[in-house]
Kinemage of the C-alpha trace (Angstrom):
@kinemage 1
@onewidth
@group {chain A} dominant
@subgroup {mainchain}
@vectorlist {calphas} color= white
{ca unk a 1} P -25.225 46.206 -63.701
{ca unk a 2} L -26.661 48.401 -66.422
{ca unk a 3} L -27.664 51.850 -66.858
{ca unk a 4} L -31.219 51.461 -66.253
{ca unk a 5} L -33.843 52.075 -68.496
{ca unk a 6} L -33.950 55.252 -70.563
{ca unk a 7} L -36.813 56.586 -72.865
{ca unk a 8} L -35.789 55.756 -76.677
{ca unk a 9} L -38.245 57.989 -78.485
{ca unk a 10} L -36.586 61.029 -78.040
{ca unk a 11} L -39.091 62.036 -81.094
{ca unk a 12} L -41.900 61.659 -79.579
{ca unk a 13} L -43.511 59.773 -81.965
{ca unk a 14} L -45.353 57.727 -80.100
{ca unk a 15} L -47.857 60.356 -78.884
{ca unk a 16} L -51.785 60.744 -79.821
{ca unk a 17} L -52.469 61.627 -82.858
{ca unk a 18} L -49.017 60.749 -84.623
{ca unk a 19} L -48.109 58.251 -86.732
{ca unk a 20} L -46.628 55.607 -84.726
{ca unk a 21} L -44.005 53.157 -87.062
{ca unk a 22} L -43.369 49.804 -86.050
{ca unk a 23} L -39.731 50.810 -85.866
{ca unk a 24} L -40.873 53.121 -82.986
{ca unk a 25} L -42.077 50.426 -81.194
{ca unk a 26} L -39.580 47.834 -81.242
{ca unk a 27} L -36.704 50.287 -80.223
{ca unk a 28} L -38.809 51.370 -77.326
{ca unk a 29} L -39.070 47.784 -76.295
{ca unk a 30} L -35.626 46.835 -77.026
{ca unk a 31} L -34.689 49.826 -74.454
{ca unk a 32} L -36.981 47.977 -71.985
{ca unk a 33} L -35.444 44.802 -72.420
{ca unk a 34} L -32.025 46.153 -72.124
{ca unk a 35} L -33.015 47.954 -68.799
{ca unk a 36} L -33.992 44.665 -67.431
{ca unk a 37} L -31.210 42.621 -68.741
{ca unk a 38} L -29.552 40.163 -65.996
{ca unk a 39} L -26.145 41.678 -66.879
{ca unk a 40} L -26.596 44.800 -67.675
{ca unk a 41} L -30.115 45.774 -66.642
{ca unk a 42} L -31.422 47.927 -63.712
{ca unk a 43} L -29.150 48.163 -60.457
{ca unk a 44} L -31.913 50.235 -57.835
{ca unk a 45} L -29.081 51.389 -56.515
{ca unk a 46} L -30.577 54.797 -56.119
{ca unk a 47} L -29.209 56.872 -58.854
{ca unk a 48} L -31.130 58.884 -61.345
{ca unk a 49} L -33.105 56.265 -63.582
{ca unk a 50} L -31.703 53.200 -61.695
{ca unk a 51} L -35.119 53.019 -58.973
{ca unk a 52} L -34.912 53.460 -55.856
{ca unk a 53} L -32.606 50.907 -53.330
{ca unk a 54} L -34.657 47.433 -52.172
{ca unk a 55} L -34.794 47.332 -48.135
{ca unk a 56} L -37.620 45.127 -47.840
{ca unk a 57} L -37.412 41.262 -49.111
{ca unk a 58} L -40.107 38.529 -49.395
{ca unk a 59} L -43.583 38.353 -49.460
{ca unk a 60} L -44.719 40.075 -46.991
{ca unk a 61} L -41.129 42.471 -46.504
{ca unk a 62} L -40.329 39.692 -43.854
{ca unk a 63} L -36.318 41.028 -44.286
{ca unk a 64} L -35.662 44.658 -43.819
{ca unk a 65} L -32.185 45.904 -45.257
{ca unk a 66} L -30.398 49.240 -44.368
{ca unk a 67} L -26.679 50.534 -44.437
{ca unk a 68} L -26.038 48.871 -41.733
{ca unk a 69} L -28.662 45.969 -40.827
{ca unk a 70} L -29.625 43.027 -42.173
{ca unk a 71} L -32.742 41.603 -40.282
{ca unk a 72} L -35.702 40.239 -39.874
{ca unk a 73} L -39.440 42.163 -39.734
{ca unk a 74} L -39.824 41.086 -36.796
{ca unk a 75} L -38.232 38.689 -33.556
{ca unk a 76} L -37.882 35.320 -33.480
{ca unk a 77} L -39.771 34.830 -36.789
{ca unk a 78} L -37.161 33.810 -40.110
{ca unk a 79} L -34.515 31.422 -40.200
{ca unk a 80} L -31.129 31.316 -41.872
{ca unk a 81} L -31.602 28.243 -43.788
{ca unk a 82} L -33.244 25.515 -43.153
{ca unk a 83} L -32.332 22.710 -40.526
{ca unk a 84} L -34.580 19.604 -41.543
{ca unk a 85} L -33.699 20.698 -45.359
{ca unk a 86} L -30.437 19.839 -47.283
{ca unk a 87} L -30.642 23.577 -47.966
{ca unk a 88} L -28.207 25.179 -45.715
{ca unk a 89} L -25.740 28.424 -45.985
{ca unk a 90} L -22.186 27.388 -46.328
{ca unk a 91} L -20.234 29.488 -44.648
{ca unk a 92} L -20.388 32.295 -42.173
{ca unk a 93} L -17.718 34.764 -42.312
{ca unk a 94} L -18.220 37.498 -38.990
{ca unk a 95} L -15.521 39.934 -38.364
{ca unk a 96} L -17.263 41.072 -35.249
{ca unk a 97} L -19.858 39.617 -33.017
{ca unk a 98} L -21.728 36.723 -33.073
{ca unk a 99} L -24.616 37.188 -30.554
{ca unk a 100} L -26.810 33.738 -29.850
{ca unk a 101} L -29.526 33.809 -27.807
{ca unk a 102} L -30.225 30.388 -27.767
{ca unk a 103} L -28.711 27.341 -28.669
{ca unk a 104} L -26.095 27.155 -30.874
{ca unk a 105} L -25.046 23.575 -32.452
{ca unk a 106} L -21.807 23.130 -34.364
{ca unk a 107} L -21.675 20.347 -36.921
{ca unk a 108} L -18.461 20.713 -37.940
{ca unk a 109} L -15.710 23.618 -37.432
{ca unk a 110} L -16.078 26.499 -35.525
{ca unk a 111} L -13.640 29.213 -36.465
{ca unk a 112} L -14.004 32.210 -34.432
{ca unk a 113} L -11.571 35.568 -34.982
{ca unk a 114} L -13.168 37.678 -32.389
{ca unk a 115} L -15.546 37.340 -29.122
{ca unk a 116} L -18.262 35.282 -28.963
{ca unk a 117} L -20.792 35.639 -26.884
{ca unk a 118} L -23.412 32.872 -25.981
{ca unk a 119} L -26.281 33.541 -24.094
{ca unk a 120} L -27.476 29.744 -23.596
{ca unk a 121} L -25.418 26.518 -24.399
{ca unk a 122} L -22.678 25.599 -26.988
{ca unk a 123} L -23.141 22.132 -27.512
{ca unk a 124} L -20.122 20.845 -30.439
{ca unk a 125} L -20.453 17.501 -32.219
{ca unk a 126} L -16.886 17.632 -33.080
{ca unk a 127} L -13.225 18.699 -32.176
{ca unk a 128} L -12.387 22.539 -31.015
{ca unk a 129} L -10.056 24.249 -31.513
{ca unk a 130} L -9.273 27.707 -29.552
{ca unk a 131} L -6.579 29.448 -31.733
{ca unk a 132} L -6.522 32.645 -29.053
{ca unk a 133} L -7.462 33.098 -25.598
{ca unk a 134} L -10.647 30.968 -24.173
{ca unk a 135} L -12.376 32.270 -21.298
{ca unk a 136} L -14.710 30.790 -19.431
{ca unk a 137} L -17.599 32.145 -16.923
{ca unk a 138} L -19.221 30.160 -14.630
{ca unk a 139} L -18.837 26.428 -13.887
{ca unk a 140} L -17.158 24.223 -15.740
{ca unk a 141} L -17.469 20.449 -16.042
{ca unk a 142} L -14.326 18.383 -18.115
{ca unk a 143} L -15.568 14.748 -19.157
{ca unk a 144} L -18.521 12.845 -18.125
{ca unk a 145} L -16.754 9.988 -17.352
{ca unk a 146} L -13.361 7.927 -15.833
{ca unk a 147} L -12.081 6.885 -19.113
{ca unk a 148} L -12.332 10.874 -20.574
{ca unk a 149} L -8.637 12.376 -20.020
{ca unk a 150} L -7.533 15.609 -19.588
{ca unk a 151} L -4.398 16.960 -20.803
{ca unk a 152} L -2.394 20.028 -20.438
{ca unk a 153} L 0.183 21.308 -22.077
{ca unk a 154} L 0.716 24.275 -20.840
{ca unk a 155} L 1.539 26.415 -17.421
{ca unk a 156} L -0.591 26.610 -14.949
{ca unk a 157} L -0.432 30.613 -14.436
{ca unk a 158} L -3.211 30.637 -10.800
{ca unk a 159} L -3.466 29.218 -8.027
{ca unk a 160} L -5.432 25.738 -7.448
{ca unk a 161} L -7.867 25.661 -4.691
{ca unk a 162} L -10.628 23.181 -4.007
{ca unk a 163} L -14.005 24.926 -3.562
{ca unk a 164} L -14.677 23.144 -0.069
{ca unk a 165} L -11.911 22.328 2.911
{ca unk a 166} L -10.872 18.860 3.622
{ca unk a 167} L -13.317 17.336 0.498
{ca unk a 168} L -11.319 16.607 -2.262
{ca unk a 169} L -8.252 14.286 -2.953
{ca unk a 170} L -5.679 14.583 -5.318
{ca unk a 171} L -5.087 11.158 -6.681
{ca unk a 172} L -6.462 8.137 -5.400
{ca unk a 173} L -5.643 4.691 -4.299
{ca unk a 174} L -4.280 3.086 -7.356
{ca unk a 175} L -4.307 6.129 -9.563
{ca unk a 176} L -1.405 8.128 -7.632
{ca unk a 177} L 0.330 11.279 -8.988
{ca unk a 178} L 4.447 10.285 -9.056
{ca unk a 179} L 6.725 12.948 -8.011
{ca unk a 180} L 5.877 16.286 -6.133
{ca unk a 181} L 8.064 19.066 -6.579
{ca unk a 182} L 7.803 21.857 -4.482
{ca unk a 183} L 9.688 24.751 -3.234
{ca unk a 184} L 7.685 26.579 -1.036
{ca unk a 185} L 5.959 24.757 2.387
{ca unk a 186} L 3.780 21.758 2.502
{ca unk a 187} L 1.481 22.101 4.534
{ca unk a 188} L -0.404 18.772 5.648
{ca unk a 189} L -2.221 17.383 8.576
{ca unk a 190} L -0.999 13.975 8.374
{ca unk a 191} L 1.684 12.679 6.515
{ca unk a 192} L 1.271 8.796 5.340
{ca unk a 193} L 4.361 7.725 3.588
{ca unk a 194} L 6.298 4.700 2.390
{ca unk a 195} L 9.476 6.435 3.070
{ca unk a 196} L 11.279 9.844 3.817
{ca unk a 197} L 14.118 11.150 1.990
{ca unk a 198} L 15.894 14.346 3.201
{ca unk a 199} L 18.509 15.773 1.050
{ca unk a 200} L 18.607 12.565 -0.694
{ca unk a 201} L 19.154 10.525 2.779
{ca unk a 202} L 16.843 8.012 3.390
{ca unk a 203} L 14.746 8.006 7.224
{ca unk a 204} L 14.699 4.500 8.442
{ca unk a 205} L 13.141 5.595 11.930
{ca unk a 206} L 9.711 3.804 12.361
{ca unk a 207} L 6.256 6.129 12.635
{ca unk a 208} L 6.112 5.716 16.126
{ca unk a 209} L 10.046 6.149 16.978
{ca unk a 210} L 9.395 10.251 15.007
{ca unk a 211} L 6.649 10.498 17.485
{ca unk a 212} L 9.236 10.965 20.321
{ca unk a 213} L 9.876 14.074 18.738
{ca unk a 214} L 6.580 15.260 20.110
{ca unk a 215} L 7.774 18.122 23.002
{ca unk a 216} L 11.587 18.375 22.333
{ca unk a 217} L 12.288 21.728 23.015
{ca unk a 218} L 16.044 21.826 22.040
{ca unk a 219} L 19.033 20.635 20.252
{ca unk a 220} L 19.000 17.012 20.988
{ca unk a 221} L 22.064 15.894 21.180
{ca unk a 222} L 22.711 19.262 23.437
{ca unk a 223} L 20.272 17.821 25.736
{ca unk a 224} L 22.039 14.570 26.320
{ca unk a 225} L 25.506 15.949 26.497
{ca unk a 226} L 24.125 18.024 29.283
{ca unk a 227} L 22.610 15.013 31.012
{ca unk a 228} L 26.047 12.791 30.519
{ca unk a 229} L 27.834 12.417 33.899
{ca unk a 230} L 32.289 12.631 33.491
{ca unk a 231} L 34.156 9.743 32.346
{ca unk a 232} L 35.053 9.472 35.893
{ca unk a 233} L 32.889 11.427 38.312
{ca unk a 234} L 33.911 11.680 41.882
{ca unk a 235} L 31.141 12.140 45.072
{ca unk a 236} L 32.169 13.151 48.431
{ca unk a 237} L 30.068 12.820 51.031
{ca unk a 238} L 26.463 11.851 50.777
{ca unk a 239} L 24.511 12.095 47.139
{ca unk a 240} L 21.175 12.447 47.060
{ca unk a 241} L 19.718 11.464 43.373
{ca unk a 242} L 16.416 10.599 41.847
{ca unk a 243} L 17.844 8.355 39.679
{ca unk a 244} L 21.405 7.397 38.008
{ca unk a 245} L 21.470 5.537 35.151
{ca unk a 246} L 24.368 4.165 34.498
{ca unk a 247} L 25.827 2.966 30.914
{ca unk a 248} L 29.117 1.398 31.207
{ca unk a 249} L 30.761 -1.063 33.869
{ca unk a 250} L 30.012 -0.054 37.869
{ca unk a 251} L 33.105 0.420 39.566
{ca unk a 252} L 33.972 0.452 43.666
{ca unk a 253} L 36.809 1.892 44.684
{ca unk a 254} L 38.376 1.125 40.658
{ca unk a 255} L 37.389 -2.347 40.817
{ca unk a 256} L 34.785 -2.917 37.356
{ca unk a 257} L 31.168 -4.711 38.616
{ca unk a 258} L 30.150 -7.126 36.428
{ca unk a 259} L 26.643 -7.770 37.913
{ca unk a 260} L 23.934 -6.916 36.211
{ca unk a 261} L 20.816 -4.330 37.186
{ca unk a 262} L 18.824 -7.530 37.918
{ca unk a 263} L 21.114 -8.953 39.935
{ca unk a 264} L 22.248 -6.121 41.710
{ca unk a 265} L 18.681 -5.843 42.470
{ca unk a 266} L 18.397 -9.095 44.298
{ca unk a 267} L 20.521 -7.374 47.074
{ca unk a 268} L 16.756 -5.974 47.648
{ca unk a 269} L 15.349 -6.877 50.844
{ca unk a 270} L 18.660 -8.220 52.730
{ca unk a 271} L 17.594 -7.703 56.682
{ca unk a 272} L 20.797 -8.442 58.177
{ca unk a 273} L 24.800 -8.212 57.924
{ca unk a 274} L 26.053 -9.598 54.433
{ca unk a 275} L 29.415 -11.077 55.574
{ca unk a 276} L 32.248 -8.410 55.756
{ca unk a 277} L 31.418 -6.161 53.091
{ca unk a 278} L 34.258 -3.660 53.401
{ca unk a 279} L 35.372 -4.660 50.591
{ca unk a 280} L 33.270 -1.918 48.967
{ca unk a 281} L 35.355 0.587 49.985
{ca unk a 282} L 38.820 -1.131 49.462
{ca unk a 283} L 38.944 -2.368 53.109
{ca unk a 284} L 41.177 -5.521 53.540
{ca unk a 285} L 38.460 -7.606 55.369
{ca unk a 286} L 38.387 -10.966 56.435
{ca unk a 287} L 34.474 -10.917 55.370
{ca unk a 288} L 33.370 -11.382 51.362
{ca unk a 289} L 35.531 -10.693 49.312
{ca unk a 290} L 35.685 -9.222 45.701
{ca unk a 291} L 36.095 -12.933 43.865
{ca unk a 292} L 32.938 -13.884 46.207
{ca unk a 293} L 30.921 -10.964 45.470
{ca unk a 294} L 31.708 -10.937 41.474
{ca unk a 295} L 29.691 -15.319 42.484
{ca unk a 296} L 26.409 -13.016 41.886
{ca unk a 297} L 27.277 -12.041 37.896
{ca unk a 298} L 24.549 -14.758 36.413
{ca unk a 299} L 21.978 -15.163 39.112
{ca unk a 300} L 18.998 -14.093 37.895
{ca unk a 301} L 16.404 -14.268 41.139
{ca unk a 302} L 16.592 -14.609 44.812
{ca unk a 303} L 19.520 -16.724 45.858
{ca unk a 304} L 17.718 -18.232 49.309
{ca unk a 305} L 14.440 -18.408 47.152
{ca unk a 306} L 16.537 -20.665 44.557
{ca unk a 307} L 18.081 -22.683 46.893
{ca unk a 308} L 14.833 -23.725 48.378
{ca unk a 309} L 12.888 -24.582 45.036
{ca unk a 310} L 15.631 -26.969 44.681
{ca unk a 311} L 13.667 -29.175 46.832
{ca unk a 312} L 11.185 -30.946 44.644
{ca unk a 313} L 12.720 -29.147 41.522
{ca unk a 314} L 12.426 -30.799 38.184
{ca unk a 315} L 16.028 -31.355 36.108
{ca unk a 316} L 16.673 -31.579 32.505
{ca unk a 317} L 20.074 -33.031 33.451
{ca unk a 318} L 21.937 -36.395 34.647
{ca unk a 319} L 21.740 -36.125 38.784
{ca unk a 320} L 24.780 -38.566 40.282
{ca unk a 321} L 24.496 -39.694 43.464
{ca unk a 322} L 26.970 -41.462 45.667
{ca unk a 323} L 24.637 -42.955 48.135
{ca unk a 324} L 21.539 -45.023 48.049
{ca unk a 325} L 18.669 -43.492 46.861
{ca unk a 326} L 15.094 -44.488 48.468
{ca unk a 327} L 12.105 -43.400 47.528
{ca unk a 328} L 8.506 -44.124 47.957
{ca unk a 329} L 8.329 -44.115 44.676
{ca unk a 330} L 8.960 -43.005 41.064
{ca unk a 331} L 7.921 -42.420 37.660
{ca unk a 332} L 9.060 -43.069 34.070
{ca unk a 333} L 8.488 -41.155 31.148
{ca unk a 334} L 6.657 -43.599 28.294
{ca unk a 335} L 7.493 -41.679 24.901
{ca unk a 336} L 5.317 -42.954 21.391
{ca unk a 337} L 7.671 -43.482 18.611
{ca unk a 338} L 6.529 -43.780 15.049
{ca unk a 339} L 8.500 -45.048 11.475
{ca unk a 340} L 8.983 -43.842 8.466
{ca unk a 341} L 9.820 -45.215 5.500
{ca unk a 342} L 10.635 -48.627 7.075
{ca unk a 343} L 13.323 -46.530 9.793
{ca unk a 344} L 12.163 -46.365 13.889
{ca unk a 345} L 14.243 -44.497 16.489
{ca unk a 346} L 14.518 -45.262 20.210
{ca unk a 347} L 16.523 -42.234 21.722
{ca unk a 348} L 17.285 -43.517 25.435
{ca unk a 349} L 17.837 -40.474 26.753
{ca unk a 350} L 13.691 -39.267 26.059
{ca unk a 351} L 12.265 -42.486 28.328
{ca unk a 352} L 12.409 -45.916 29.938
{ca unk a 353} L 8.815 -46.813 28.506
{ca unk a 354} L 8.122 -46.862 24.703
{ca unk a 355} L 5.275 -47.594 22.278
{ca unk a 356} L 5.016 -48.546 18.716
{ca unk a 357} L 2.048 -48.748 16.432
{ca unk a 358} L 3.169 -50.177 13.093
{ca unk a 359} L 1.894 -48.932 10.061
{ca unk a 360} L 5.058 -50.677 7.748
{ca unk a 361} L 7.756 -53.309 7.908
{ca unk a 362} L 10.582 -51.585 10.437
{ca unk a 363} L 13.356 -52.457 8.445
{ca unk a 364} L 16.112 -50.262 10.066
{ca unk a 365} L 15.382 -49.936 14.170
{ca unk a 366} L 18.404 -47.615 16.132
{ca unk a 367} L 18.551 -47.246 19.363
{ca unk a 368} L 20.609 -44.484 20.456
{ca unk a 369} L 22.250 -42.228 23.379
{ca unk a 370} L 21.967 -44.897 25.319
{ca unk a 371} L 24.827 -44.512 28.544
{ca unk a 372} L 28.302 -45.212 28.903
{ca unk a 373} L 29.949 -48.139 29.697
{ca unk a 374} L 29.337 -49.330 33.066
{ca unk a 375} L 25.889 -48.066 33.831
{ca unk a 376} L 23.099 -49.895 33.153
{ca unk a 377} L 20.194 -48.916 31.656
{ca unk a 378} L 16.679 -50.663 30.436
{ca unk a 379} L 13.539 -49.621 28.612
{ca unk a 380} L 10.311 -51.455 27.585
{ca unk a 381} L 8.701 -51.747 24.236
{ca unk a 382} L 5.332 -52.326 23.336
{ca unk a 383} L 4.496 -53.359 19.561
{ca unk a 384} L 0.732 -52.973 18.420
{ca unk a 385} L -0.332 -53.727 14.942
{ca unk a 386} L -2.374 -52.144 13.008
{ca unk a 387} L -5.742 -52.568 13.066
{ca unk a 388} L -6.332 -54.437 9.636
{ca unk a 389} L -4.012 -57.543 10.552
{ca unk a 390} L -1.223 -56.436 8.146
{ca unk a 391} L 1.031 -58.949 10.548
{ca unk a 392} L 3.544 -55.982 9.650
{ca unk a 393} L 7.229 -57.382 10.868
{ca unk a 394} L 10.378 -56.036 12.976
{ca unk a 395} L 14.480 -55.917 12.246
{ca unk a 396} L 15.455 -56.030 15.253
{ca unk a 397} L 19.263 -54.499 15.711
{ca unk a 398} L 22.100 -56.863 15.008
{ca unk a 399} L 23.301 -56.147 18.826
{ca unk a 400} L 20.207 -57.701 20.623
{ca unk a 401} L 20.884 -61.019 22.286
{ca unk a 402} L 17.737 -63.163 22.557
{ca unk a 403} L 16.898 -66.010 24.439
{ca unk a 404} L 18.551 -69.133 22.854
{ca unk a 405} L 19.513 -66.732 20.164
{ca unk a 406} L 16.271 -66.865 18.358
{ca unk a 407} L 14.217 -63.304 17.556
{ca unk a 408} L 10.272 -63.964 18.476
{ca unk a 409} L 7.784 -63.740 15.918
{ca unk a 410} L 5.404 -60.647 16.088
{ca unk a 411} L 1.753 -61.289 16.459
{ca unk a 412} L -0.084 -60.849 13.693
{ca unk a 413} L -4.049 -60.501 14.759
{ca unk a 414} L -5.520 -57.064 14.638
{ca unk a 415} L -4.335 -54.589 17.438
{ca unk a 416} L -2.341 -57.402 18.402
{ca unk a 417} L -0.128 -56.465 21.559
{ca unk a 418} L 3.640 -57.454 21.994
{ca unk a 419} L 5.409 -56.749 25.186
{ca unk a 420} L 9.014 -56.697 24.848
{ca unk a 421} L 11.894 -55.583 27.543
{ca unk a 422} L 15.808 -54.986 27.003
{ca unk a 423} L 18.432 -53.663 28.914
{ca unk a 424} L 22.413 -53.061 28.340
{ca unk a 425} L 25.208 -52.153 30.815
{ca unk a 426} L 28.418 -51.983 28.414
{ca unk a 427} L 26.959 -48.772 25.812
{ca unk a 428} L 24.894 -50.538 23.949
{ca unk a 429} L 26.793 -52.809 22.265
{ca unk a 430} L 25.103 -56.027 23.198
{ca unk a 431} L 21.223 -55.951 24.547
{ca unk a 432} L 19.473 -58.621 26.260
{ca unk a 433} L 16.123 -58.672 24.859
{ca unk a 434} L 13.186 -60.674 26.452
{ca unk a 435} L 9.402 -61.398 25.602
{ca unk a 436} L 7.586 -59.662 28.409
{ca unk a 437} L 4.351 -61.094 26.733
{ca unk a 438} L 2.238 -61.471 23.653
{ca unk a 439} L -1.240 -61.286 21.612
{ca unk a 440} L -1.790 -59.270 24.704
{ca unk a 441} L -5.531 -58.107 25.003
């Protein structure tokens, strides 16, 4: 700025008792003006006829100025601007500290060179961005909610530990991390996987088969080589085991056993002298001999108890016999039979009684298995109808022969009851069919 002001009547003129001109005047008060002039007036910066510097600003010296300070009169007392005014700074350039003791809200960007330092809470409208190193004191809380994300770019440079034992997951069911690489040890208390992979070979044993790992003290396989008798062992003498277990064929005396364990084991509880049974030991008996003993490969229980639950037994099979047979009595199995679409099946071999509720026409009616030529065999056939009177009908098989060659007509009342009977003795190819009775009740 200017000079400052400077007396212009060096003369003196204006004095008491002088004559003052008007030309006195107005230079003395154009050297006023010109001290005062906005570009070239007074500076107060100090200096001989500049005034003295200003340290204390508004009305009642709220702002006190030095070399070095620029503040307030007193704490806590004028703003910076005003917040509920469209009057506001713009910006705020720091090269050192900026010191907050309360609140500080961000609008827009925050650029910070240095350290800040904030005594209460930074709460930022917008995006920030961290340029140099962010540190943070004190908890920290990332997102307030599942659909906030987290990503990071870089390194993790510490270690990561959970602030309580045993508390918190990593990943969840659903939202699972994919692959874990690690060089060190894992440690974990149980391991729940899908599968196992070791040196890229897959582990097909089962969760509970790796549990028989559980008190192995050694080299496995070392173990079971130990256990393994010779291809061929030899005893002299008498051996005294706990147990043998024994993997491939049983030999005596070079000839292979084919019995099985369980068979073997139905030698338990033999009281008495088995035949001759020398032949263990390569004797050439006259009592059982190898062919004989090899007759227990297949038996599966107690011979003598077998033999006697034959009496009474049931059979699956045919049973022949060349005598009479006389009984006090005897049963017959009565099988139902159904159709479908129009097509009925008699298998002989499942009954001698049979029953069919029709529900359709029988178009197609087979009758098979029944025995060979030569033996004769009959069943009986009862025909309901259905319960609404349909008066449903029967094709009966080309190869029945019927009284007088004529096929009887089915009753046709509701529930109506037929009673038929047929029999063959040459394989079924001709049947004798007869009316056993009908509209039965």
């Amino acid at each position: 700025m200017g000079t400052g002001y400077t007396r212009n009547d060096t003369a003196d003129n204006i004095a008491n008792g002088n004559v003052i001109d008007a030309a006195d005047l107005d230079g003395e008060f154009n050297a006023i003006e010109s001290a005062f002039d906005s570009s070239s007036g007074h500076t107060h910066d100090g200096t001989s006829t500049e005034g003295a510097p200003i340290t204390l600003l508004g009305p009642s010296q709220d702002i006190v100025a030095s070399a070095t300070v620029l503040r307030p009169k007193t704490n806590n007392t004028v703003d910076l601007g005003e917040g509920t005014t469209p009057f506001k700074f713009k910006n705020l350039h720091l090269s050192g500290t900026a010191a907050i003791a309360t609140n500080a809200t961000v609008g827009g960007t925050l650029g910070v060179t240095g350290a800040t330092t904030l005594s209460d809470t930074l709460a930022v409208t917008g995006n920030q961005t961290n340029t140099g190193n962010l540190t943070v004191n004190g908890n920290t809380v990332l997102g307030n909610a599942a659909s906030d994300t987290v990503t990071v770019t870089a390194d993790v440079a510490s270690n990561l530990i959970p602030s309580a034992d045993d508390t918190y997951d990593l990943g969840a069911s659903g939202s699972e991390w994919k692959d874990a690489y690690i060089d060190g040890t894992a440690y974990i208390d149980t391991l729940d996987a899908t599968a196992i992979t070791f040196n890229s070979t897959s582990i097909s044993a089962s969760g509970a088969e790796i549990n028989h790992l559980s008190g192995v003290t050694s080299a496995i396989q070392t173990q079971l080589d130990a256990k393994a008798l010779t291809a061929s062992p030899t005893f002299t003498g008498t051996v005294t085991a706990p147990t043998v277990n024994i993997t491939s064929a049983l030999q005596f005396s070079g000839t292979p056993v084919t019995s099985t364990a369980a068979e073997l084991n139905i030698l338990d509880g033999v009281t008495s002298v088995f035949g001759d049974l020398n032949i263990l030991d390569g004797a050439a008996a006259a009592g059982v001999t190898s062919t004989e003993f090899q007759y227990l490969n297949g038996v599966t229980s107690a011979i003598q108890t077998q033999i006697d639950s034959k009496i009474g037994a049931s059979y699956t099979g045919d049973v022949d016999i060349t005598g009479e047979l006389i009984v006090d009595s005897y049963n017959e199995t009565f099988a139902t039979i159904t159709s479908s679409s129009g097509t009925a099946t008699i298998n002989c071999e499942a009954g001698n009684v049979f029953s069919l509720t029709l529900s359709e026409n029988v178009t197609t009616f087979t009758w098979s298995n029944p025995p060979s030529s030569g033996t004769a065999y009959g069943f009986a056939l009862k025909v309901i109808q259905d319960s609404s009177a349909s008066g449903f009908t029967i094709s009966w098989p080309a190869s029945v022969d019927w009284p007088n060659g004529a096929a009887p007509t089915l009753s046709g009342a509701a529930s109506a009851v037929d009673q038929f009977v047929f029999y063959t003795h040459d394989g079924g190819t001709t049947w004798y069919g007869f009316i056993g009775g009908q509209d039965l009740k």
